[in-house]
VEXDREN-2710 file (C-alpha; in Angstrom, 1 decimal):
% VEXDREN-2710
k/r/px/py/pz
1/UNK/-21.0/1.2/52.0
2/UNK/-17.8/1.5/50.3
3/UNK/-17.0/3.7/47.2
4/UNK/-15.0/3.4/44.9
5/UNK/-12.7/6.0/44.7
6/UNK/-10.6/4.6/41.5
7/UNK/-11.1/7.3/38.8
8/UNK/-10.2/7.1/35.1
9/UNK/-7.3/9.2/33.7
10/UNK/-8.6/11.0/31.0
11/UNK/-8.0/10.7/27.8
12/UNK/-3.8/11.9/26.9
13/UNK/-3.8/15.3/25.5
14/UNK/-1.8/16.0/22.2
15/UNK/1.3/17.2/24.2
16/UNK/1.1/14.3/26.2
17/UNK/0.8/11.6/23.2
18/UNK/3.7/13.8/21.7
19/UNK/5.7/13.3/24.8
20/UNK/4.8/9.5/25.0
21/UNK/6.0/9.3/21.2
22/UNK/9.4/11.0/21.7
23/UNK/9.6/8.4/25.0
24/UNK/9.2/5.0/23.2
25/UNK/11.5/6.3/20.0
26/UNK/14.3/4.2/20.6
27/UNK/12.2/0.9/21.9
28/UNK/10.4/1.7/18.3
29/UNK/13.7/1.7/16.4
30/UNK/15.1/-1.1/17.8
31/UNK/11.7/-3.0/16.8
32/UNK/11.9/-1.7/13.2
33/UNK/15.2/-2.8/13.0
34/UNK/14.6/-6.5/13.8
35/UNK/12.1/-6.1/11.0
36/UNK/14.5/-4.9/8.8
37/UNK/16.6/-7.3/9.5
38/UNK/14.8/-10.6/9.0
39/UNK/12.4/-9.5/5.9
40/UNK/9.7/-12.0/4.4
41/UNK/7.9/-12.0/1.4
42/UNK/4.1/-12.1/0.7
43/UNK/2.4/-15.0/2.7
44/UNK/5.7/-16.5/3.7
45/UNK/5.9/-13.9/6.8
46/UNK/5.3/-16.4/9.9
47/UNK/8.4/-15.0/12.0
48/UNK/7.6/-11.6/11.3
49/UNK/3.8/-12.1/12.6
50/UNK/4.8/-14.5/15.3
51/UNK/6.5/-11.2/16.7
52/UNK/3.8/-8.5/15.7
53/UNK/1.5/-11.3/17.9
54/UNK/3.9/-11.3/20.8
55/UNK/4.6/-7.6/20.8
56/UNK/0.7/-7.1/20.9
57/UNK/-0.4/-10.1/23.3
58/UNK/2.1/-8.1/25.9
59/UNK/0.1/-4.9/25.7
60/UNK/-2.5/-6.9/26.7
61/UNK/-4.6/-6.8/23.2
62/UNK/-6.3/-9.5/22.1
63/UNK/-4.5/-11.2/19.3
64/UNK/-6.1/-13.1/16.7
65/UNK/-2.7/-15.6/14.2
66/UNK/-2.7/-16.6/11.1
67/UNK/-5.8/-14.5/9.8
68/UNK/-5.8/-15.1/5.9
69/UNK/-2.3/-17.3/6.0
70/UNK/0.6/-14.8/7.9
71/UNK/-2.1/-11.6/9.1
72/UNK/-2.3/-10.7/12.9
73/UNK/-5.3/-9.0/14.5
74/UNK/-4.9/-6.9/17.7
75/UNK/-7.6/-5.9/19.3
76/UNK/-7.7/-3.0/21.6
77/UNK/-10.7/-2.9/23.5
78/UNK/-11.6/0.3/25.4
79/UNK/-13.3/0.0/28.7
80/UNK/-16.8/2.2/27.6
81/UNK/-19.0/1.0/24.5
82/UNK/-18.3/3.0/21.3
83/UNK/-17.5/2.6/17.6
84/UNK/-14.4/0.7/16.1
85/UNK/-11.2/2.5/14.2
86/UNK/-8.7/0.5/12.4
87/UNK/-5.2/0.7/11.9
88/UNK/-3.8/-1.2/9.1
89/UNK/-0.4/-1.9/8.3
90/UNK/1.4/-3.8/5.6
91/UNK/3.9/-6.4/6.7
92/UNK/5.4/-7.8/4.0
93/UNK/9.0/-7.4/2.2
94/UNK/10.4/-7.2/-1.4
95/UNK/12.6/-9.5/-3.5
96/UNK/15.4/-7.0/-3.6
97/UNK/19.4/-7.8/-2.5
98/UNK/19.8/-4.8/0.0
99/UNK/22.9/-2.5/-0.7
100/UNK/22.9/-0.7/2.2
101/UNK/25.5/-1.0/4.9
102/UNK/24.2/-0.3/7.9
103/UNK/24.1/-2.4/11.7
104/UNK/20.9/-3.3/10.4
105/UNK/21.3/-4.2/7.1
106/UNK/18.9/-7.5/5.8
107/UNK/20.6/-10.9/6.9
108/UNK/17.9/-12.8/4.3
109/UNK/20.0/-12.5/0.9
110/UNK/17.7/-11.5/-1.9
111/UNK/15.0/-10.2/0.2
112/UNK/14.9/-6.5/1.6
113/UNK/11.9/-4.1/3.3
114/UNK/12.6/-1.9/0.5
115/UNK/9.5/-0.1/0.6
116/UNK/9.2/0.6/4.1
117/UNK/6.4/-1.8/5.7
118/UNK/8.9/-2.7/8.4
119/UNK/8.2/1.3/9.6
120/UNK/3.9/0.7/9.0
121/UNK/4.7/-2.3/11.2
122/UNK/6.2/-0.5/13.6
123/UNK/4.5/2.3/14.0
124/UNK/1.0/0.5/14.4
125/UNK/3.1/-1.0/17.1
126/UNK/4.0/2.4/18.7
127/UNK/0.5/3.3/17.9
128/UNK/-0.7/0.8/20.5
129/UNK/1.3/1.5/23.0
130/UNK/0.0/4.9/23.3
131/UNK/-2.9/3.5/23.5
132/UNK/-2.9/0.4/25.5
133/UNK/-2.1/2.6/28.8
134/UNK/-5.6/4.5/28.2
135/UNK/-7.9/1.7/27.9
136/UNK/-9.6/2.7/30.7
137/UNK/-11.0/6.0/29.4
138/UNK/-11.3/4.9/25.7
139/UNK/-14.8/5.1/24.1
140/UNK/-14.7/2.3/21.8
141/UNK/-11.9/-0.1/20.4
142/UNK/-9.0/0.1/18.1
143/UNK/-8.3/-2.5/15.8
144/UNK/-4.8/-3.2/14.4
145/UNK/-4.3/-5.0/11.4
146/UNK/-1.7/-6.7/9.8
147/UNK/-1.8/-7.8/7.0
148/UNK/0.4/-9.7/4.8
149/UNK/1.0/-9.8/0.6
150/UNK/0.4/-5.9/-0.3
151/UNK/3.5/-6.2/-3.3
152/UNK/1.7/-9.6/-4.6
153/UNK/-0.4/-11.1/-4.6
154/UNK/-2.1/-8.9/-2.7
155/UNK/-3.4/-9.8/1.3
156/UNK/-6.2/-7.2/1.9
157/UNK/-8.9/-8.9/0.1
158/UNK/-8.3/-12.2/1.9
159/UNK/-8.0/-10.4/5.4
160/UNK/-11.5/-8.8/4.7
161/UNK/-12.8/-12.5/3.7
162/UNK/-11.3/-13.5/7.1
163/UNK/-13.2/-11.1/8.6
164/UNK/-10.9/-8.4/9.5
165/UNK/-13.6/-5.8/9.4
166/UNK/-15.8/-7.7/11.5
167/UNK/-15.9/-8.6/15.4
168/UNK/-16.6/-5.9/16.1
169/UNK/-17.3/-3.9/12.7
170/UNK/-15.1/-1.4/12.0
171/UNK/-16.5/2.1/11.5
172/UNK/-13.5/3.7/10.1
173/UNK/-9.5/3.1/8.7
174/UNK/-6.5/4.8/8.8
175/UNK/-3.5/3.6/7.1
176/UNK/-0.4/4.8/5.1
177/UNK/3.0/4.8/3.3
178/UNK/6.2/6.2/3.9
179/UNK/7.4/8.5/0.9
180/UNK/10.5/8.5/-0.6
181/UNK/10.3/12.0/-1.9
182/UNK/8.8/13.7/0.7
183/UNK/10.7/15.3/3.6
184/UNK/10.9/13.8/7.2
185/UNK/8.5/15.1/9.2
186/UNK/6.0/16.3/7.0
187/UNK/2.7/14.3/6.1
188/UNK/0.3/14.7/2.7
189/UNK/-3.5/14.1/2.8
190/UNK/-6.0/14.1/0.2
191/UNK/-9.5/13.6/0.0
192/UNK/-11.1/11.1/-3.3
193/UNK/-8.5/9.5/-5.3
194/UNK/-4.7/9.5/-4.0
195/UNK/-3.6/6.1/-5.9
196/UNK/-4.5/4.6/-9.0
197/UNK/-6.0/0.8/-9.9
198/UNK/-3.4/-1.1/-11.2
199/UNK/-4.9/-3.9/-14.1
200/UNK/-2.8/-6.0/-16.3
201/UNK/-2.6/-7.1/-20.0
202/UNK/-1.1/-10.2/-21.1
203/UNK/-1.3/-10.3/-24.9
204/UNK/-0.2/-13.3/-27.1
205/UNK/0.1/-13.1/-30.7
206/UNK/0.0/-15.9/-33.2
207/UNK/1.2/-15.2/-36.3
208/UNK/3.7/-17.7/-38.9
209/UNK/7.0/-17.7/-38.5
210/UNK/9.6/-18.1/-41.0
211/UNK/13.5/-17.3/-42.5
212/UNK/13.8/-13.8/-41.8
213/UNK/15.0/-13.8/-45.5
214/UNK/11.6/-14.3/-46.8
215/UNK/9.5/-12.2/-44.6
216/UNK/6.2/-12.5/-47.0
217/UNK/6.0/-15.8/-46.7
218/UNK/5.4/-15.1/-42.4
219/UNK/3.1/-13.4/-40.9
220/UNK/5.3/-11.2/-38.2
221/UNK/4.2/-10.8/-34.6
222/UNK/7.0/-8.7/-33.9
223/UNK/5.7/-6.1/-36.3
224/UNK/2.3/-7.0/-35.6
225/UNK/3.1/-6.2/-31.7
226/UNK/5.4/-3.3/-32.5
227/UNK/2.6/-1.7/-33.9
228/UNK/-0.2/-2.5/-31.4
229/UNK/2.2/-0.9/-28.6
230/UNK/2.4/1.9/-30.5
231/UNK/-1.4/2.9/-31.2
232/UNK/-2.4/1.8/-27.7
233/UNK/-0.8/4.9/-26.6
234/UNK/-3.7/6.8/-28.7
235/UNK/-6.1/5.5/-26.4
236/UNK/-4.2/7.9/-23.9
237/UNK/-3.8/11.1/-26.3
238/UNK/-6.6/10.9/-28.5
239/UNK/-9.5/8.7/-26.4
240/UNK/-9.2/9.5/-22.9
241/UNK/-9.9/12.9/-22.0
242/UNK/-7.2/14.8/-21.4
243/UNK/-7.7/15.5/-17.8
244/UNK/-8.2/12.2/-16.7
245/UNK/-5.1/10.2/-15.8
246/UNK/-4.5/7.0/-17.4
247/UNK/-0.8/5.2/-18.0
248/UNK/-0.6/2.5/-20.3
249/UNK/2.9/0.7/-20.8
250/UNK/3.8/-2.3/-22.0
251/UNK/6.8/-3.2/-20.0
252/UNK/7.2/-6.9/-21.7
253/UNK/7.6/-8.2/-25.1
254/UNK/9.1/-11.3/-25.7
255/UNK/10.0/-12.8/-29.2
256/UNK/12.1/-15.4/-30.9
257/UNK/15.0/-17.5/-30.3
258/UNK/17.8/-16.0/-32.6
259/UNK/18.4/-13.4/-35.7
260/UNK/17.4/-15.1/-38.6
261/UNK/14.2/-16.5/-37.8
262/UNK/10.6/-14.7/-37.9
263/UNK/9.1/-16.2/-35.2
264/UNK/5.7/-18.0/-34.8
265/UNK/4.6/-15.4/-31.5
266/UNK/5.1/-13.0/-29.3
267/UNK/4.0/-12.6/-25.9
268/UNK/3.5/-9.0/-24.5
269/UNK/2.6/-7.7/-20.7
270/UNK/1.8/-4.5/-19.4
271/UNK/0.0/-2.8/-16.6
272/UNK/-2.9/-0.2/-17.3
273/UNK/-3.2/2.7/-14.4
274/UNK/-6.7/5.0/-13.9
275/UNK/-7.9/7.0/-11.4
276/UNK/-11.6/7.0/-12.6
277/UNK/-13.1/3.6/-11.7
278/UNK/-15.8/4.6/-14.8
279/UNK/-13.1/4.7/-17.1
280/UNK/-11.2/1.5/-15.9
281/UNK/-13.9/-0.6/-17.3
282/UNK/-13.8/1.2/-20.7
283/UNK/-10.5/0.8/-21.3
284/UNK/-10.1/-3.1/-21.9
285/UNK/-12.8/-2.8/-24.7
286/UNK/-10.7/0.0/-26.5
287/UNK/-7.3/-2.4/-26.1
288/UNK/-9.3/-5.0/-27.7
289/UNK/-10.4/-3.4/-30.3
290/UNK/-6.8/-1.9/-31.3
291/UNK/-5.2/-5.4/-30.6
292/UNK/-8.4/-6.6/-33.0
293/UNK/-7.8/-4.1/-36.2
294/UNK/-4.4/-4.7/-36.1
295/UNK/-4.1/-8.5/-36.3
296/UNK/-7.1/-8.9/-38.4
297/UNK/-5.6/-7.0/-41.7
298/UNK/-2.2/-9.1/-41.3
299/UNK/-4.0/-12.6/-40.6
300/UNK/-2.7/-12.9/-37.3
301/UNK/-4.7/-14.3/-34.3
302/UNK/-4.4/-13.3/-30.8
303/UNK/-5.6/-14.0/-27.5
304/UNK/-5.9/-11.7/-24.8
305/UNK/-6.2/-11.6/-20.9
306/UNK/-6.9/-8.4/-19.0
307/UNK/-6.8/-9.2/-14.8
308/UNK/-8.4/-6.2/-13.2
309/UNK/-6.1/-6.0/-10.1
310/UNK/-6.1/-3.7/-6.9
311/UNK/-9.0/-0.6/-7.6
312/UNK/-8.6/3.0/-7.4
313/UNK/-7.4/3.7/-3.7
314/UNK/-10.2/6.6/-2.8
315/UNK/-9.9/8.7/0.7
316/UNK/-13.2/9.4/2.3
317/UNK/-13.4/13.4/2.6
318/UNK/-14.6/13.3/5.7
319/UNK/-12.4/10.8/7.6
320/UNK/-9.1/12.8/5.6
321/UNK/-10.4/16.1/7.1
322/UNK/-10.4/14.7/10.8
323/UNK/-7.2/12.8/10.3
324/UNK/-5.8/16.0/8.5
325/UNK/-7.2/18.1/11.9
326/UNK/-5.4/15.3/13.9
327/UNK/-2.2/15.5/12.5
328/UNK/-2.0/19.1/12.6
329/UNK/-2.4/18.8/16.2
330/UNK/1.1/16.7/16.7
331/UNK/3.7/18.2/13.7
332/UNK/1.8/21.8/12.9
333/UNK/-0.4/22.5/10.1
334/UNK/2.3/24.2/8.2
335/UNK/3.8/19.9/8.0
336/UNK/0.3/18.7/6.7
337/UNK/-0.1/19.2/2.7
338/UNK/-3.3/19.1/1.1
339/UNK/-4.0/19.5/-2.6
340/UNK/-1.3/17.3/-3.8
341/UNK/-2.1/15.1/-7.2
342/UNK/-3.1/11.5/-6.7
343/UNK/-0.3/8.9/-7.6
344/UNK/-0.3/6.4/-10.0
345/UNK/1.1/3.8/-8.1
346/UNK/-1.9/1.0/-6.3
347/UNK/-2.2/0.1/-3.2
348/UNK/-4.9/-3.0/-1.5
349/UNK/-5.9/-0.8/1.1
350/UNK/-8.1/0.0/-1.8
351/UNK/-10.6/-2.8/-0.8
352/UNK/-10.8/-1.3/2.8
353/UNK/-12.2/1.9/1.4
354/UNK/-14.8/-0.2/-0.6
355/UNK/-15.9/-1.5/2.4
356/UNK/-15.9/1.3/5.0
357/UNK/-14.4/4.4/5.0
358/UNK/-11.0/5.6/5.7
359/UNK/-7.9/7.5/4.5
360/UNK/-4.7/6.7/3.4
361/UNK/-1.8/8.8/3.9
362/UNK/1.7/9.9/2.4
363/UNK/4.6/10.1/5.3
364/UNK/7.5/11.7/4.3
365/UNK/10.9/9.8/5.4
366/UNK/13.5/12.0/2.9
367/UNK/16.2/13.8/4.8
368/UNK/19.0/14.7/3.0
369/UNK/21.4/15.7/5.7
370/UNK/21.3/11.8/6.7
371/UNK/22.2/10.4/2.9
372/UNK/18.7/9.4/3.0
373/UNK/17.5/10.0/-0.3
374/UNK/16.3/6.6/-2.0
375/UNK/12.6/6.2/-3.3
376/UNK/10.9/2.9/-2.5
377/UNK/11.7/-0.4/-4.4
378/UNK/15.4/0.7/-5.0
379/UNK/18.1/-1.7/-3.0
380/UNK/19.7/1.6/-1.3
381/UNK/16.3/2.4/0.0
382/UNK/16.5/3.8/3.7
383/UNK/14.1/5.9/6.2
384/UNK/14.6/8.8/8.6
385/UNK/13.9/6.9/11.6
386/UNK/12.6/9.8/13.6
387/UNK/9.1/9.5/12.1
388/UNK/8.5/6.9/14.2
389/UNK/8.2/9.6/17.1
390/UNK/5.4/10.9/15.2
391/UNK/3.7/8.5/13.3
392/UNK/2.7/6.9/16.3
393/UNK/1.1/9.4/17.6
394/UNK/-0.6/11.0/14.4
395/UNK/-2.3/7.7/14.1
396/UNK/-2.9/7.4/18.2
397/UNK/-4.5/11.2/17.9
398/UNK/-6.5/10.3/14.6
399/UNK/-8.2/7.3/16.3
400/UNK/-9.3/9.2/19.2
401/UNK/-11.0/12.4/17.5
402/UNK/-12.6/9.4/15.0
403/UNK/-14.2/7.8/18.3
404/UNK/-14.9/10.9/20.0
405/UNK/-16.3/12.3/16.7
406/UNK/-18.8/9.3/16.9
407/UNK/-20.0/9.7/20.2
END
């Protein structure tokens, strides 16, 4: 009788992940570049996920295309039965003319990874090479998933329709987003709500235009609007209680054709941010009812649509705390901030955490020394590539304590 003598390395100790990560830095930053390089905007990313699939097919994961249009799933099964953790990673760019010169400057004109999904890309990447090399002695599977359309018009809902969290179920997700003003090399968690819904109104007026000349013989919906932009600030100051967060801004108001003519509309468009899924569904009756007692006393008609877009993005306390615990492990607790305020910018990752739960995370990518100062969306916008040395591997390290945590 023959034995086998073949026996599983264990499982790669923080020091060795760390070690790993520093390793494959400059594979990693030659792979973000490439991204950087050849951006592509929501649903219209086929070259970008026909490399995520190849990348991933030769670590040996198994690689599901085209998942809700552009989306990749990797699948990184572990050689003993256990529960499921998922990376997720946005993958498309923004419609913004890069001004940056750098070797790696965008060659699409128009079209830039301005807020940094060409680093989520690649450090899910990274993230599974760490991993791939310890299938053997992994309890349970790693799911990566890419997913296309975050900026608009928005990918995660139709990656969970395609089944994303499914084959096998996931148990738990990780995910996060570089941050412009945050320093390279440290990392913010928070438990409950860390970014906001994001809803829109789209508001048109109808009143009766005329010569400006003989404004009372009109009905004007520029004064009409002027004044509903103004009192639907009171739903902030005098409505909403005053610890709860809500934005409102009207960001668009569009009316007439030249300077002596009252118009017969106007359109207006704005964005409404919450942090309390409660109060997001009371605030499009308070709108109304502004928009309502303002028209009504002038004679004016309106019609208004509210599009409840992306939901509050809420961490589950539990997952944070063991992906806090994790990180600590890699860049030192003294680099992992808690107790920061929620932001009120929206994210689709959102609809993960409505389906299982998970934590999203804040990576700082500011260094000053390297002129790298930017915030996302702006055409100058740059990262401190050195987090992909530890990104990796804070995300490798979270996904192990979650599976070994559910042993």
């Amino acid at each position: 009788m023959t034995e086998d003598n073949h026996t599983p390395r264990p499982l790669p100790t923080p020091e060795a992940l760390q070690a790993s990560g520093r390793k494959n830095l400059a594979e990693l930053i030659q792979i973000r570049r490439h991204f950087h390089e050849n951006p592509e905007l929501g649903f219209e990313e086929i070259k970008t996920s026909a490399r995520i699939a190849e990348i991933m097919e030769g670590l040996g994961l198994e690689v599901q295309r085209d998942v809700a249009k552009t989306g990749v799933i990797a699948l990184l099964k572990g050689d003993k039965p256990g529960k499921t953790v998922a990376v997720r990673a946005d993958i498309d760019a923004l419609p913004v003319q890069e001004m940056n010169e750098v070797p790696y400057k965008s060659q699409t004109p128009g079209k830039m990874h301005a807020c940094g999904h060409d680093v989520h890309i690649t450090a899910a990447i990274g993230t599974a090479m760490l991993l791939a090399q310890h299938r053997e002695s992994l309890a349970g599977n790693v799911k990566f998933i890419f997913q296309p359309a975050e900026e608009t018009p928005g990918g995660a809902e139709p990656m969970i329709q395609a089944g994303a969290l499914e084959n096998p179920k996931v148990d738990a997700i990780i995910g996060g987003h570089v941050w412009g003003s945050l320093d390279s090399g440290v990392i913010e968690v928070l438990p409950g709500p860390i970014m906001a819904s994001s809803d829109i109104i789209r508001l048109t007026i109808h009143g009766k235009g005329g010569h400006a000349a003989q404004p009372h013989t009109t009905i004007d919906p520029v004064i009409i609007g002027s004044e509903i932009v103004s009192a639907l600030q009171k739903i902030v100051s005098r409505q909403t209680d005053p610890t709860e967060a809500v934005v409102i801004s009207i960001c668009l108001f569009r009316a007439g054709d030249t300077f002596n003519v009252i118009p017969h509309s106007a359109y207006l468009e704005g964005t409404v941010r919450t942090l309390n899924n409660t109060l997001r569904q009371e605030i499009p009756k308070k709108i109304e009812g502004i928009i309502r007692g303002i028209t009504e006393p002038y004679g004016a008609t309106y019609e208004l649509d509210y599009y409840f877009g992306y939901p509050v993005t809420v961490n589950d306390a539990g997952v944070t705390e063991s992906v806090r615990q994790s990180a600590a492990k890699i860049i030192g607790t003294e680099n992992v901030r808690t107790g920061q305020r929620a932001s009120m910018g929206a994210e689709d990752f959102s609809y993960y955490l409505l389906q299982v739960p998970g934590t999203f995370i804040r990576v700082g990518i500011r260094n000053a020394a390297k002129g790298i100062t930017h915030d996302m969306h702006h055409p100058q916008f740059d990262v401190d590539e050195d987090v992909l040395a530890t990104l990796p591997v804070i995300y490798a390290q979270a996904a192990l304590d979650l599976l070994n945590a559910s042993r």
